[in-house]
LUMNUNU-628260 format. One record per residue: x, y, z of N, C-alpha, C in turn; residue in one letter. Coordinates in steps of 0.05 Angstrom, whole numbers. Layout:
N
+--------+--------+--------+--------+--------+--------+--------+--------+--------+-----+
|   n_xx |   n_yy |   n_zz |  ca_xx |  ca_yy |  ca_zz |   c_xx |   c_yy |   c_zz | res |
+--------+--------+--------+--------+--------+--------+--------+--------+--------+-----+
|      X |      Y |      Z |      X |      Y |      Z |      X |      Y |      Z |   a |
...
+--------+--------+--------+--------+--------+--------+--------+--------+--------+-----+
This chain:
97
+--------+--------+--------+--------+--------+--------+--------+--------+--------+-----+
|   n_xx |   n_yy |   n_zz |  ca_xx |  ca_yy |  ca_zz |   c_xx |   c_yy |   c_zz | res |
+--------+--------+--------+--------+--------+--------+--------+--------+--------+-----+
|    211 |   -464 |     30 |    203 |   -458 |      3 |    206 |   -428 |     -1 |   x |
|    207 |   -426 |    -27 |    226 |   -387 |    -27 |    194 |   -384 |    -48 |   x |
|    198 |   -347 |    -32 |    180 |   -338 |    -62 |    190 |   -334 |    -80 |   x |
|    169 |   -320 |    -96 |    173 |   -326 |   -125 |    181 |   -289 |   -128 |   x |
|    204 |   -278 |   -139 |    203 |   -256 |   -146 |    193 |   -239 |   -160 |   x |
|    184 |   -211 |   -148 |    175 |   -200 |   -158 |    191 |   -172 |   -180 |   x |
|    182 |   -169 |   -206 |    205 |   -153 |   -216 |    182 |   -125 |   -216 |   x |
|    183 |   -111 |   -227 |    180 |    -78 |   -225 |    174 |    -79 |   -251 |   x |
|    161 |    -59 |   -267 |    143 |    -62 |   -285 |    167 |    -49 |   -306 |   x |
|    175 |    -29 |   -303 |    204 |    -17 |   -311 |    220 |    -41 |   -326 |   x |
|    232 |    -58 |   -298 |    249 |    -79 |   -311 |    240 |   -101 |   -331 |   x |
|    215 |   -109 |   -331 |    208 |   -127 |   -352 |    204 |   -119 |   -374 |   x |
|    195 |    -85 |   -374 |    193 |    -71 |   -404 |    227 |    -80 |   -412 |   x |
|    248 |    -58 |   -392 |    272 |    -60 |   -405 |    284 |    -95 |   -426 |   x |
|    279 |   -110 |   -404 |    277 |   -135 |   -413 |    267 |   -148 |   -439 |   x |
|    238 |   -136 |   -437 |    220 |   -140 |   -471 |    232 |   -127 |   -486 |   x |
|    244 |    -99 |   -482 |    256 |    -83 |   -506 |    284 |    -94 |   -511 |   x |
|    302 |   -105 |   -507 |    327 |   -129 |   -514 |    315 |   -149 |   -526 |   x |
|    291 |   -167 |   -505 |    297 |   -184 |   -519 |    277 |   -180 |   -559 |   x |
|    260 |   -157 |   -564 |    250 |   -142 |   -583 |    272 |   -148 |   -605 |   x |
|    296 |   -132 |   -593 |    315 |   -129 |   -611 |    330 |   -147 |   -626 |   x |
|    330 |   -181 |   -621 |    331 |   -197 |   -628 |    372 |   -201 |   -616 |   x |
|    375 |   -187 |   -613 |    403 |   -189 |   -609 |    417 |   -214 |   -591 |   x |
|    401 |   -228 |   -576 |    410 |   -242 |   -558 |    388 |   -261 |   -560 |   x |
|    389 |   -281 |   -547 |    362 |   -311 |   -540 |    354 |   -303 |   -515 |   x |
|    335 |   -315 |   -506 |    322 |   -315 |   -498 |    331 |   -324 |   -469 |   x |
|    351 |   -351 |   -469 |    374 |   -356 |   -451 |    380 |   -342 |   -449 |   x |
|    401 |   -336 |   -464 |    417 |   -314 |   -453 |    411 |   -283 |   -438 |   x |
|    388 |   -271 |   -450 |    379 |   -248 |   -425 |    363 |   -265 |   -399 |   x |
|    356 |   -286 |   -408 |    349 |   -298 |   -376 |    374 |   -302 |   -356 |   x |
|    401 |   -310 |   -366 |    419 |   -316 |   -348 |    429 |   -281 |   -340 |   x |
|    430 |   -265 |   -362 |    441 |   -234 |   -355 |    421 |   -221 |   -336 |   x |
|    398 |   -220 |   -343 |    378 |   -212 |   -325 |    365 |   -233 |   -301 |   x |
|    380 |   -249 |   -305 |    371 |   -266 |   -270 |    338 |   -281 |   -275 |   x |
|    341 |   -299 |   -284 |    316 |   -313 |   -294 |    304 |   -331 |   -311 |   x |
|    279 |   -331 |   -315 |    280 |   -355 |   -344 |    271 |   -347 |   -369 |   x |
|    272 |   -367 |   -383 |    264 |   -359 |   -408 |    239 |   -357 |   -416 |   x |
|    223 |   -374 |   -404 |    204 |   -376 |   -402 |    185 |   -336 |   -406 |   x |
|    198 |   -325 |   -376 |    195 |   -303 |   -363 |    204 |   -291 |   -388 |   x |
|    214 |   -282 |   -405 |    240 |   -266 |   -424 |    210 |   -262 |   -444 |   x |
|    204 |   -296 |   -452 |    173 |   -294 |   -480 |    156 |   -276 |   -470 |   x |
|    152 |   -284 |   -445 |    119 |   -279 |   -435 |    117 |   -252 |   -433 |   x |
|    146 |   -233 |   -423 |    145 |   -198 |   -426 |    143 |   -191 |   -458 |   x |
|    163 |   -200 |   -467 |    160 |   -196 |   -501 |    131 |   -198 |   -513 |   x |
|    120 |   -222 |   -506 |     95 |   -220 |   -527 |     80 |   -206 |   -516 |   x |
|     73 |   -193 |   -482 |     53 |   -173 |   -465 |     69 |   -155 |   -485 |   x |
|     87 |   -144 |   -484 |     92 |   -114 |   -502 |     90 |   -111 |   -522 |   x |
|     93 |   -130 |   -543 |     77 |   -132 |   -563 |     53 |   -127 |   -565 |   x |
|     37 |   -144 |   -547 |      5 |   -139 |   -546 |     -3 |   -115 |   -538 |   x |
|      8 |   -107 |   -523 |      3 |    -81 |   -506 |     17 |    -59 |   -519 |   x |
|     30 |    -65 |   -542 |     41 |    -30 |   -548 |     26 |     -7 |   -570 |   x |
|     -4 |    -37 |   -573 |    -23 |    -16 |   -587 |    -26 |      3 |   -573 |   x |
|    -35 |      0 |   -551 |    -51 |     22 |   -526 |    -40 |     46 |   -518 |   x |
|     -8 |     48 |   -525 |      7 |     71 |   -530 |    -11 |     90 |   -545 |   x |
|    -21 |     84 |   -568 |    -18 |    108 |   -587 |    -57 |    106 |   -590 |   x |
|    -73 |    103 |   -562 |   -100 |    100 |   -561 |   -114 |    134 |   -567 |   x |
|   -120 |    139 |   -569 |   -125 |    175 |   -575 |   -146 |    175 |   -547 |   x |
|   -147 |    201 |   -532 |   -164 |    199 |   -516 |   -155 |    201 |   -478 |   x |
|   -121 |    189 |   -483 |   -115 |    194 |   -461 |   -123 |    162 |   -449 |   x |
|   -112 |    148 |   -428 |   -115 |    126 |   -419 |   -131 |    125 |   -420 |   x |
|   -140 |     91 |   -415 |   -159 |     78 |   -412 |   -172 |     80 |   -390 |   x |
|   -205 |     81 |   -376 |   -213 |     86 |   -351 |   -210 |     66 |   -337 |   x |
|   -195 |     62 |   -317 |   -207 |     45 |   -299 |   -231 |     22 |   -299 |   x |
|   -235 |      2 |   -296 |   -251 |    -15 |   -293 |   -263 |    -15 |   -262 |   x |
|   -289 |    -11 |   -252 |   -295 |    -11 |   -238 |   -310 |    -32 |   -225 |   x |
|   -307 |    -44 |   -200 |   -323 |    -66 |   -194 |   -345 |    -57 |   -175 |   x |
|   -373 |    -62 |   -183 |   -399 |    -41 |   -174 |   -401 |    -53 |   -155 |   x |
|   -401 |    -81 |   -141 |   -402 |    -92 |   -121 |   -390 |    -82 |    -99 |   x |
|   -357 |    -78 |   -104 |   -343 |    -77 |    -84 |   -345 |    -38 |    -75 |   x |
|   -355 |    -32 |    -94 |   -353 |     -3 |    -92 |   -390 |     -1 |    -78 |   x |
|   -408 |    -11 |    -73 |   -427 |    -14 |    -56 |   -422 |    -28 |    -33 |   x |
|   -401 |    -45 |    -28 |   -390 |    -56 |      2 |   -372 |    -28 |     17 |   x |
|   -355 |    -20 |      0 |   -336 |      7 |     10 |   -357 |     21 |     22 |   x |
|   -381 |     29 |     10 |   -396 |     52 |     13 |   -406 |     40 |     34 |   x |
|   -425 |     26 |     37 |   -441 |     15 |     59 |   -410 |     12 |     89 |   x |
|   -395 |      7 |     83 |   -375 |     12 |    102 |   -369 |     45 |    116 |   x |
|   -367 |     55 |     97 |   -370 |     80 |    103 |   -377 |     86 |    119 |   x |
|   -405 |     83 |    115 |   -429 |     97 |    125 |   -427 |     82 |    155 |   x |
|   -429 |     60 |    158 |   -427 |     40 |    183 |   -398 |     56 |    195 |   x |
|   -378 |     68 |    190 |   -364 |     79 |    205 |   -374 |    103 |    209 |   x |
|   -382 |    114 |    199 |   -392 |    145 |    207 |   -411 |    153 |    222 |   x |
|   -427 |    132 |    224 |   -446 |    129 |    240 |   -433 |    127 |    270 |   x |
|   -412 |    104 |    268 |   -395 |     95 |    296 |   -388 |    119 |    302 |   x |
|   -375 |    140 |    285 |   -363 |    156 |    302 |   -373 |    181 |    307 |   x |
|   -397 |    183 |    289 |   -424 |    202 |    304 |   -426 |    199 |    333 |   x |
|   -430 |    179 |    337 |   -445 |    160 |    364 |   -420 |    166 |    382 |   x |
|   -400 |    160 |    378 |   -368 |    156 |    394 |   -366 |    190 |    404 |   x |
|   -373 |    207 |    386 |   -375 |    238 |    393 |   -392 |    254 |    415 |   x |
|   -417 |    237 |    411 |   -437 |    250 |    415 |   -430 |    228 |    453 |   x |
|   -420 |    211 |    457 |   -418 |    202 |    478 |   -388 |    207 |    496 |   x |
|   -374 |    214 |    483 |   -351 |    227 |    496 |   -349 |    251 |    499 |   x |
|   -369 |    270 |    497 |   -373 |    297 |    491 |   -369 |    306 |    534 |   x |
|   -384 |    290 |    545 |   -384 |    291 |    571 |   -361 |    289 |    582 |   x |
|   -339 |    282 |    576 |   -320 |    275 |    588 |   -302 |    303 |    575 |   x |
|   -310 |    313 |    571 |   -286 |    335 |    562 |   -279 |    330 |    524 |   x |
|   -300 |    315 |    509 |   -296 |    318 |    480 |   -297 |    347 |    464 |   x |
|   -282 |    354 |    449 |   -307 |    378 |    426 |   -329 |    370 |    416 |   x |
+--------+--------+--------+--------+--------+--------+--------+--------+--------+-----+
């Protein structure tokens, strides 16, 4: 079974902006650009949707943060730092700094 390719965020814009232009179907930049048509709509109508956010005043949008995972990172942290407090303070005998 093959994967499924991945394209680069670059090429699907270039892609939405052809197929924008109306110049060609939808087939047809799927067979020129290696793909379906399906794939050809689905960039077009994201750039459409998405080309409000161009002209947002303010400078990008922030990040979305997930508070959970960013209290697991931390608590990780700390559980490493601790390890290697400990790892210091016990190899110090053997010739550590």
């Amino acid at each position: 079974m093959s994967k499924r390719k991945q394209h680069a965020p670059e090429f699907k814009a270039k892609v939405a902006l052809v197929a924008l232009k109306g110049e060609e179907t939808a087939a047809e930049l799927a067979s020129r650009f290696g793909g379906h048509p399906t794939m050809v709509h689905q960039w077009k109508r994201a750039l459409l949707e998405g080309a409000s956010g161009v002209f947002v005043r303010g400078g990008q949008r922030k990040p979305e943060t997930d508070e959970e995972q960013v209290k697991e990172l931390q608590a990780k942290i700390g559980e490493l730092a601790v390890a290697n407090s400990f790892l210091k303070r016990k190899l110090k005998p053997w010739g550590g700094k």
